[in-house]
N, C-alpha and C positions, 0 to 999 in steps of 0.2 A: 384265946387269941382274938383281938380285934378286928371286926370287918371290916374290908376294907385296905387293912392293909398289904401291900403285895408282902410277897410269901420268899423268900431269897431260899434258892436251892441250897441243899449241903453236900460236899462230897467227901468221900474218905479221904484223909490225908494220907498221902504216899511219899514216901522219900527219893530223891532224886541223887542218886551215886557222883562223886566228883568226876570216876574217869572219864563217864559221859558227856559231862559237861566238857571236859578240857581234848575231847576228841571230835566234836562240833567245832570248835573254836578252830582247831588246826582245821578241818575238812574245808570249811569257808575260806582260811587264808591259804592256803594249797591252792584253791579254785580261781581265787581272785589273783595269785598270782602269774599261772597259767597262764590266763587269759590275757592279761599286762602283755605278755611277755608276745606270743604268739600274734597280737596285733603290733606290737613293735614290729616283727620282724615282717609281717605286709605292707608295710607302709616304707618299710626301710629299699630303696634300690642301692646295685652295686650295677654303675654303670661304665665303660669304655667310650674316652671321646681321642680320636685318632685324627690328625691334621699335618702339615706341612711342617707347624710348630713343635711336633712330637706326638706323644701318646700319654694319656693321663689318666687315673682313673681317680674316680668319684662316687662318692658315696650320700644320694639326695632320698628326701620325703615328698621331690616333687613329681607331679605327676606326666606332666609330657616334656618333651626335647627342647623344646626354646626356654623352658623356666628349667629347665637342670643347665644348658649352657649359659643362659645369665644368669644363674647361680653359680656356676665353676669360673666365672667371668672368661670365658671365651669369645672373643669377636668375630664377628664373621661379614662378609661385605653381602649388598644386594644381589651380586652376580655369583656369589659362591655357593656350591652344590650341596644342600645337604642329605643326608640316608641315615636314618629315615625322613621326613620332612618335621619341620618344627613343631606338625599341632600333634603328632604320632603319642602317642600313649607310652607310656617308660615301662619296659619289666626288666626284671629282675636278668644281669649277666648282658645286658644290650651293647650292643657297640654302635655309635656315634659317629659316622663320616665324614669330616669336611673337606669338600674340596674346592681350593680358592681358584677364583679367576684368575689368567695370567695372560698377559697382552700378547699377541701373536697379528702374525701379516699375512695374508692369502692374496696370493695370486694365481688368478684364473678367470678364462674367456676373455682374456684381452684387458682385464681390469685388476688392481691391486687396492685392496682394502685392508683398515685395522678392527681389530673387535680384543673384546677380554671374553676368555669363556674358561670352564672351567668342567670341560666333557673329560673322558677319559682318554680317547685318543684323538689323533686328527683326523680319521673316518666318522666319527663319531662328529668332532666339531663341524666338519663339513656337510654334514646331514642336518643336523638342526640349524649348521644358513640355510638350509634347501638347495645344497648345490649336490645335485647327483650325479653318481660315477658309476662309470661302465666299467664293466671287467679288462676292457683293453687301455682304460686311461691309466696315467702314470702317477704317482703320488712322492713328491718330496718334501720330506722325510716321508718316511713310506707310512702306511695306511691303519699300522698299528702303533707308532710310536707313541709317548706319553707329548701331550702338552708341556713345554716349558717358557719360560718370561722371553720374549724377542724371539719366538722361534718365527722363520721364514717358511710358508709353506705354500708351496707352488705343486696348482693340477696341473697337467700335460691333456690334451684333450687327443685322444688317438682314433683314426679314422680307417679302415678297411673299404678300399676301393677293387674293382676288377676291372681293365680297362684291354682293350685291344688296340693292337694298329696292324695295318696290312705294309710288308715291306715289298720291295721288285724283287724277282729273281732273275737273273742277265741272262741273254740266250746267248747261244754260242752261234760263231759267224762260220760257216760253211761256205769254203772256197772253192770251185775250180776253176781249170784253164780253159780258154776262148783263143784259141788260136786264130779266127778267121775276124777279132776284133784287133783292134792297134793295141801297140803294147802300151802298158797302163791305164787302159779302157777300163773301167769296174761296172757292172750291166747287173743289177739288182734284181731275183728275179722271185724272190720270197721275201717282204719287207723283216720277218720276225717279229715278235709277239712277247715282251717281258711276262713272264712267268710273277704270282702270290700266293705269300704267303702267310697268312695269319700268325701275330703270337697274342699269346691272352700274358695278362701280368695281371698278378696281385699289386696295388699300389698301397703304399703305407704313408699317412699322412700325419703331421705331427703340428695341431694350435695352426693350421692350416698350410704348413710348408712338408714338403714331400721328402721322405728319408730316406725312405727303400724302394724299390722295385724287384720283384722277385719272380720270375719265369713262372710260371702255372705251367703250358703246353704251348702247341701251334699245329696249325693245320695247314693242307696244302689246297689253296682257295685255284689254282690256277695253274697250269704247267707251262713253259715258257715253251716258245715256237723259233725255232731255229732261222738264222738268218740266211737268205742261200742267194750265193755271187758267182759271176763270172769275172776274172782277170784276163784280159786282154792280153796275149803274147806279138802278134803280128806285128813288124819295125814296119812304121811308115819311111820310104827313102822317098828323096827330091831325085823326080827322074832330068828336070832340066833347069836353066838359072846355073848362078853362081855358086850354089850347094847341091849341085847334081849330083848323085849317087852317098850324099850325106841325110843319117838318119833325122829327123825333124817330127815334132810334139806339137799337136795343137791343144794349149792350156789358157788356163783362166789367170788373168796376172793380176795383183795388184799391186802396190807398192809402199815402202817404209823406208825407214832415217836412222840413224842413231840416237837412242832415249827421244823417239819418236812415244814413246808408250810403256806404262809400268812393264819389267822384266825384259827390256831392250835394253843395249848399252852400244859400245862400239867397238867391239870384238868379238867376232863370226866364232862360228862352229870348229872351222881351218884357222883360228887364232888369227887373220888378216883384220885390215880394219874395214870396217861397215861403211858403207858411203856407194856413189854410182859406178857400176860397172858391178859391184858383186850383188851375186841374187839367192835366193834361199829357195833349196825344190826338197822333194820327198826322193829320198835317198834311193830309195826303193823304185823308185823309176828314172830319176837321173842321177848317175854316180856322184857324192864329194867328187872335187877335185875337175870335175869336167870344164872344157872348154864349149863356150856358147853365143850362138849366134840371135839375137833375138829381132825381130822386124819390129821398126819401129824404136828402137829401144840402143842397138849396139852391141860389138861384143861385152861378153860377160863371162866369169868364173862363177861356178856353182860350188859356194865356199859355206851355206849357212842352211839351217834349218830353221823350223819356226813350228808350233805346238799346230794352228789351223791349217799349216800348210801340207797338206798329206793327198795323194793321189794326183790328180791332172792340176797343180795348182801351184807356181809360182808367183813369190816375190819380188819386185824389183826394187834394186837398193838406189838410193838417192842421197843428195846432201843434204837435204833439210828437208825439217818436214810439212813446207809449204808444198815445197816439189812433187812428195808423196801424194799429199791430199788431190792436189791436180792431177795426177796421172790417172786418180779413182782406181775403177776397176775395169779390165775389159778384155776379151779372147786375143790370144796373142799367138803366134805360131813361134817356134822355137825350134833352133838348128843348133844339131851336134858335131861341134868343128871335132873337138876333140875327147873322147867319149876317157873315162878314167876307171881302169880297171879294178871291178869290187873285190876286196879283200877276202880270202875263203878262209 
C-alpha cells in the first residue's frame, strides 16, 4: 500500500429485509398524517353568532371576534353591544352576542331626551345615562323590560315626606241662669280656651305634586277649657211712660235693606217683605211674630232673623240701603207691645 494514501474503511455487507423497509415508510406516513390532521382541527373554530337577525353558525380559522364577524359578514353599528368584545380570542363552541342599538325616549327630572342604546333593559339603560333610582321611584315600562325601537320611558321621581299640623279642638259652651240679670243679658264668666291636637302624616310626593296623605298618629298637644256663662232671666218692665208695665230690651241695633248685601233678598224669616218697619232679633230672646215698639225708630214686627244677629242685638229694616248705612250702629231700647207666644 501507498503512503500517504488515506485508508477507506470496510464493513461487512449485510442485507437489509424488504418488510423493514416498507414498514418505515408506513410509520413516517402514519406520523405525518396525524399530525396534518390534529393541527387542522386547532385552527378550525365552530362558532355561534346570535342577533336580532337570527342565529347562525360558522365555522372560521380566524382568530378573534371582529375577523370571524367580518368573515361571516355580519354588520353591526357603533352603538351595538357586543359579548364578547371584538378583540376577544375565538375558541372553540363560542357564542357571539349582538345586541343592536334601538332608539328610545326618557323622560325624567323635568326633562325629555332621545338616545340609541342597546343595554339589556331599561334599568340598565338608565344607569349608564347616570340617572339613578331609588327603591321608591317608579319606572315605565317598568325596570326590567327589554329595550325596543320607540319605546317611551318615563321615571316617576318619588318622595317620602312626614309632616304635622296642629288642628283646634272646640270647647264646649257651659250655660246657666242669672236670674238677678235682664233677660237676655249673657255675662261671660270663663272666656274658654280651644283645646290641640297634633296629627303626623306620612306625605307622598310624586315629580313634585302630592298624591297621598296617609295618617301615621296624633297627639293631644292641649285640652280645651270650657266656656262658662251666665243667661239673664229678669224681665226689665217700663214702670211709667206710655209702656208702663210693658216688657222692654235695651239692645244694640243696627240696620239693613233688601239685597243690601250677598245672602239678603226681600223676603223675611215670616215670608213678609223686607223694608222699614220689619226688624230681625234672636228668636231666643224676642219671639217671631212679636209686636215692637222701638225709640227712635217706630213700631215694628219681629219678622226676620239674621246669621250676626243673636243675643242683645237687633236689626232694623229700611228701604234702601243708603238709609241703613245712615242709621249705623247704636244702643237702642226696645218695647214689647205685643210679646208672640213660642211654640213648644
Amino acid at each position: 500500500m501507498a503512503r500517504g494514501m488515506p485508508v477507506t474503511p470496510t464493513f461487512p455487507e449485510r442485507s437489509v429485509k424488504p418488510g423493514v423497509i416498507s414498514a418505515v415508510i408506513v410509520s413516517v406516513g402514519l406520523s405525518s398524517a396525524f399530525g396534518g390532521g390534529m393541527g387542522y382541527s386547532v385552527l378550525r373554530k365552530d362558532v355561534t353568532i346570535a342577533s336580532t337577525a337570527g342565529v347562525i353558525r360558522h365555522t372560521t380559522f380566524r382568530t378573534t371576534v371582529g375577523h370571524a364577524l367580518t368573515e361571516a359578514k355580519v354588520a353591526w353599528e357603533p352603538g351595538d353591544e357586543i359579548s364578547p368584545a371584538l378583540d376577544a380570542r375565538l375558541t372553540e363552541g363560542l357564542t357571539i352576542v349582538i345586541r343592536q342599538a334601538v332608539p328610545v325616549n326618557v323622560t325624567v327630572d323635568g326633562r325629555t331626551f332621545h338616545l340609541d342604546s342597546s343595554a339589556p333593559s331599561v334599568a340598565e339603560m338608565l344607569g349608564r345615562q347616570g340617572i339613578a333610582l331609588s327603591s321608591w321611584d317608579r319606572v315605565f315600562p317598568s325596570r326590567e323590560a327589554g329595550l325596543t325601537a320607540g319605546m317611551q320611558v318615563r321615571v316617576v321621581r318619588i318622595q317620602h315626606k312626614i309632616a304635622s299640623e296642629q288642628m283646634a279642638i272646640p270647647y264646649q259652651i257651659r250655660s246657666s241662669i242669672d236670674s238677678r240679670s235682664p233677660r237676655g243679658i249673657v255675662r261671660v264668666l270663663s272666656p274658654g280656651r280651644l283645646g290641640l291636637k297634633e296629627y303626623v302624616w306620612k306625605i307622598t310626593i310624586a315629580d313634585g305634586e302630592v298624591i297621598a296623605r296617609t295618617p301615621i298618629g296624633w297627639r293631644l298637644v292641649r285640652r280645651p277649657i270650657n266656656r262658662i256663662v251666665t243667661v239673664g232671666t229678669q224681665s226689665l218692665i217700663a214702670s211709667r211712660g206710655q209702656f208702663a208695665g210693658k216688657e222692654y230690651f235695651d239692645l244694640i241695633a243696627t240696620g239693613y235693606s233688601p239685597f243690601c248685601c250677598k245672602g239678603v233678598d226681600d223676603v223675611t224669616a215670616l215670608g213678609v217683605r223686607a223694608g222699614y218697619g220689619v226688624v230681625a232679633v234672636d228668636p231666643k230672646v224676642i219671639p217671631l211674630g212679636s209686636r215692637l215698639y222701638i225709640e227712635g225708630y217706630g213700631y215694628a214686627l219681629a219678622a226676620d232673623t239674621g246669621s250676626a244677629i243673636k243675643g242683645m242685638r237687633i236689626d232694623l229694616g229700611f228701604d234702601t240701603k243708603r238709609q241703613a248705612i245712615t242709621f249705623g250702629r247704636r244702643p237702642i231700647r226696645v218695647y214689647v207691645i205685643q210679646k208672640k207666644q213660642r211654640r213648644k
